[in-house]
C-alpha positions in Angstrom: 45.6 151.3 -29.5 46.8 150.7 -33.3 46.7 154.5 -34.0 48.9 154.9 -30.8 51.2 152.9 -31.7 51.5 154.0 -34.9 52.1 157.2 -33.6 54.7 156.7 -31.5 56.7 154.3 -34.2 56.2 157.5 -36.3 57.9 160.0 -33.3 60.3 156.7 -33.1 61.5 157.3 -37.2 61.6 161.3 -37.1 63.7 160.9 -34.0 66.0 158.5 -35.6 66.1 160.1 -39.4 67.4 163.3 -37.5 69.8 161.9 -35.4 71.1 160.0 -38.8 71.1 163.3 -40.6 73.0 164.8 -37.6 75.4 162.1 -37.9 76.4 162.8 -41.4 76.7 166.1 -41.0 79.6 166.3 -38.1 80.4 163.3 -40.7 81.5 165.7 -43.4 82.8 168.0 -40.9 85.5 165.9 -39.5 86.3 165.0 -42.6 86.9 168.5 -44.1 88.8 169.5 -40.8 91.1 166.4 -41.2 91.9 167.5 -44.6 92.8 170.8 -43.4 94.2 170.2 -41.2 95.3 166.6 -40.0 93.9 163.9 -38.1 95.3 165.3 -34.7 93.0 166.5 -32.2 95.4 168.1 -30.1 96.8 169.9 -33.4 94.0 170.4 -35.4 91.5 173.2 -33.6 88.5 173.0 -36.1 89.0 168.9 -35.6 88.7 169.4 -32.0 85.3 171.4 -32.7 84.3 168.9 -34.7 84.3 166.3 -32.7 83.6 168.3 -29.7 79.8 169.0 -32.1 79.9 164.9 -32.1 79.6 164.3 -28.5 76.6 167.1 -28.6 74.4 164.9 -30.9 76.0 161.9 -29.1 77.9 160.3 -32.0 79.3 157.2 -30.7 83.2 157.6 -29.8 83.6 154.9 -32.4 81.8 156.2 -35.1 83.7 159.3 -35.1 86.9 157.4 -34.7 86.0 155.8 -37.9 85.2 159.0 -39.8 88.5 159.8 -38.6 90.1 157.2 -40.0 88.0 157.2 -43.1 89.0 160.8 -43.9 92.9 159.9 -44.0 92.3 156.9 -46.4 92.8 157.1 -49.9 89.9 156.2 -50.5 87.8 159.5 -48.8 85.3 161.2 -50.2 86.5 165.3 -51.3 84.0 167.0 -49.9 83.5 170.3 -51.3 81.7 173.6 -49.3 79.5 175.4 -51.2 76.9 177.2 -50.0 73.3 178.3 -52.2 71.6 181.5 -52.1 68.2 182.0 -53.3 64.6 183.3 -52.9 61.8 181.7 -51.2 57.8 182.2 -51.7 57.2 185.7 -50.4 60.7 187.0 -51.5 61.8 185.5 -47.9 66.0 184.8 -48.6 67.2 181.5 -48.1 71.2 180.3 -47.5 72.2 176.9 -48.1 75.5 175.6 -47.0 76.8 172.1 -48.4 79.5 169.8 -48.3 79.1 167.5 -51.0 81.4 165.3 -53.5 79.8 166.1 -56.4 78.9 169.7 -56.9 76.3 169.2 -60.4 74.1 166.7 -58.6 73.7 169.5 -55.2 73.1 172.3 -57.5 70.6 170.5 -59.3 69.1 169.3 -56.4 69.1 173.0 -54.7 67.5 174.5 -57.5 64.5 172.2 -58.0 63.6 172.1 -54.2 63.5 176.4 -55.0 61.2 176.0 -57.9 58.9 172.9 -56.6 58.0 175.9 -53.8 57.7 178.7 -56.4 61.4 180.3 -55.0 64.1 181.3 -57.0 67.8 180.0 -56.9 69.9 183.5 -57.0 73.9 184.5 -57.7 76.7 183.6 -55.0 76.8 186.5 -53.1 73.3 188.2 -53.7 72.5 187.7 -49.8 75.6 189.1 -48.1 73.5 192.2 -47.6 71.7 190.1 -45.7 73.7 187.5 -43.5 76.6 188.1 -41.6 79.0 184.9 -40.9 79.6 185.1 -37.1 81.0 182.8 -34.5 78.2 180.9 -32.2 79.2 179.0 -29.1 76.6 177.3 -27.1 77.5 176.3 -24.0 74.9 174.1 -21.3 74.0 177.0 -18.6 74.9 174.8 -15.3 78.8 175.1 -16.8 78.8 179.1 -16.4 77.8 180.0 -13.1 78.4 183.5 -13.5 77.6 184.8 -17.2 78.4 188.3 -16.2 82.0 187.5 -15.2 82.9 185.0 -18.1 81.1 187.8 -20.2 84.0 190.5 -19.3 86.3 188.2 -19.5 85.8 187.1 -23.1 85.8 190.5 -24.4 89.2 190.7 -25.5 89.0 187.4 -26.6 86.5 188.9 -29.2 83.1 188.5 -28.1 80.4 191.1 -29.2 77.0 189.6 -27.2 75.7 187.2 -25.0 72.1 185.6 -25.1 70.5 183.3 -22.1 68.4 180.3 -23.8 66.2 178.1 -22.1 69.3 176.0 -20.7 72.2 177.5 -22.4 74.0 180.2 -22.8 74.7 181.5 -26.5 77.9 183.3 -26.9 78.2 185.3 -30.9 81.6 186.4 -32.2 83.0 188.2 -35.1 84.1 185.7 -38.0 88.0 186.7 -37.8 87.9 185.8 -33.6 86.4 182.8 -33.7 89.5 180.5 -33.2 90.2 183.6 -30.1 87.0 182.2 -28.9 87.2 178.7 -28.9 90.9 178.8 -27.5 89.3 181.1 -25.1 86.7 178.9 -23.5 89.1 176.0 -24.0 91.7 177.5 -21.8 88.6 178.0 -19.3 87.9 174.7 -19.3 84.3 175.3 -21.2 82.9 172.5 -23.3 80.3 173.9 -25.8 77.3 171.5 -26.9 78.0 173.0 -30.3 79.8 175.6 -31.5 80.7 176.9 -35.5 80.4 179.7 -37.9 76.3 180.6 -38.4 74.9 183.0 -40.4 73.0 186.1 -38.6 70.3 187.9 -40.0 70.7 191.9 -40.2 66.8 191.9 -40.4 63.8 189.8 -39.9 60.7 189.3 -42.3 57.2 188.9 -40.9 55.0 187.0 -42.7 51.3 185.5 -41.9 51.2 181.7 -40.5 50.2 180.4 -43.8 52.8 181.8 -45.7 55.8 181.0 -42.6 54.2 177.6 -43.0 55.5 177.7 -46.7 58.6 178.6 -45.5 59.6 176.3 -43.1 57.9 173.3 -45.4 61.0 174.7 -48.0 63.5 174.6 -45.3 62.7 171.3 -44.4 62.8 169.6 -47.7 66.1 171.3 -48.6 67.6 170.5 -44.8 66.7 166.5 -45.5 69.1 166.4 -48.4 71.9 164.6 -47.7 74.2 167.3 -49.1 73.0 170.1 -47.2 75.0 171.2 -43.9 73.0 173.6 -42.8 69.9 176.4 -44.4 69.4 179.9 -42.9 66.1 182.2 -43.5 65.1 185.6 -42.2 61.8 185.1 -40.7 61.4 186.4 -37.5 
């Protein structure tokens, strides 16, 4: 019964340290959107994302009220993006995207998570070859009916594909039409679960389970700092 329970109190923490994580994250977000562009919802559309990527991890209305509000004060953090790019065991590419207030401690921080895992912190830029920023909308599948339709409808709106997920519907973008997209399904009356710039793969890595187990144990460290928005690999 003790081992059970222990269990389940462990399932109980994950569960709430990544809905904690989650929180700071659209956190940062609204705050970097309110700085660019005022604390207006109805004014500010990458506000209005923001918060719209709140109600998907179900951020209390309050709480994002108050990061709101704390983003105007004079007292707000200045949250810088900057994003990492490096190598991980196996010569698998890594991209890590921040938003962090004090450059010099993330950097640090990157870099050592790299080494501990026998990876390599690289230049800004050395991975472009290999991502490609593109707009992702996800939107729960019971909203969209008909995916065909809303698919040729979108096109001049600048969509380039559509995927069907278990329960969802993943719509991709070019980086320039992303604010065609969003005022696209908005006009549609579309809520997406989430919805922002990702970065895309042009082509996977295949590696044996051990070594994807590496992997993924490197992601994971580096997507539990506090600093870190979001990380991006190759593996297939």
């Amino acid at each position: 019964m003790g081992r059970i329970f222990e269990k389940r109190k462990h399932k109980m923490f994950a569960r709430y340290d990544r809905m904690a994580k989650a929180f700071t994250r659209i956190g940062k977000e609204i705050a970097m959107a309110v700085k660019a562009g005022g604390p207006d919802v109805a004014y500010n559309p990458r506000l209005r994302q923001a918060v719209a990527n709140a109600k998907g991890v179900n951020m209390p209305k309050d709480r994002v009220e108050a990061a709101i509000k704390r983003a105007v004060s004079k007292d707000a953090s200045n949250f810088e993006e900057v994003v990492y790019e490096g190598y991980g065991p196996h010569g698998v590419p890594i991209l890590v995207e921040t938003a962090t207030d004090n450059p010099t401690r993330t950097v640090a921080n990157i870099r050592m998570y790299f080494n501990r895992a026998g990876g390599q912190l690289g230049n800004s830029g050395s991975l472009s070859f290999i991502f490609e920023r593109k707009g992702v909308f996800r939107i729960a599948a019971d909203q969209i009916p008909d995916p065909e339709g809303l698919e040729l409808e979108l096109i001049d709106a600048g969509l380039e594909s559509m995927d069907r997920e278990e329960g969802e519907v993943v719509l991709y973008s070019a980086f320039s039409d992303f604010g065609n997209m969003q005022k696209a399904l908005e006009d549609r009356g579309i809520a997406c679960t989430k919805a922002g710039l990702e970065r895309i793969p042009n082509a996977y890595a295949e590696l044996n389970e051990e070594q994807v187990d590496e992997i993924l144990e490197l992601v994971e460290r580096i997507e539990e700092d506090d600093d870190v928005q979001a990380v991006y690999h190759n593996l297939k």
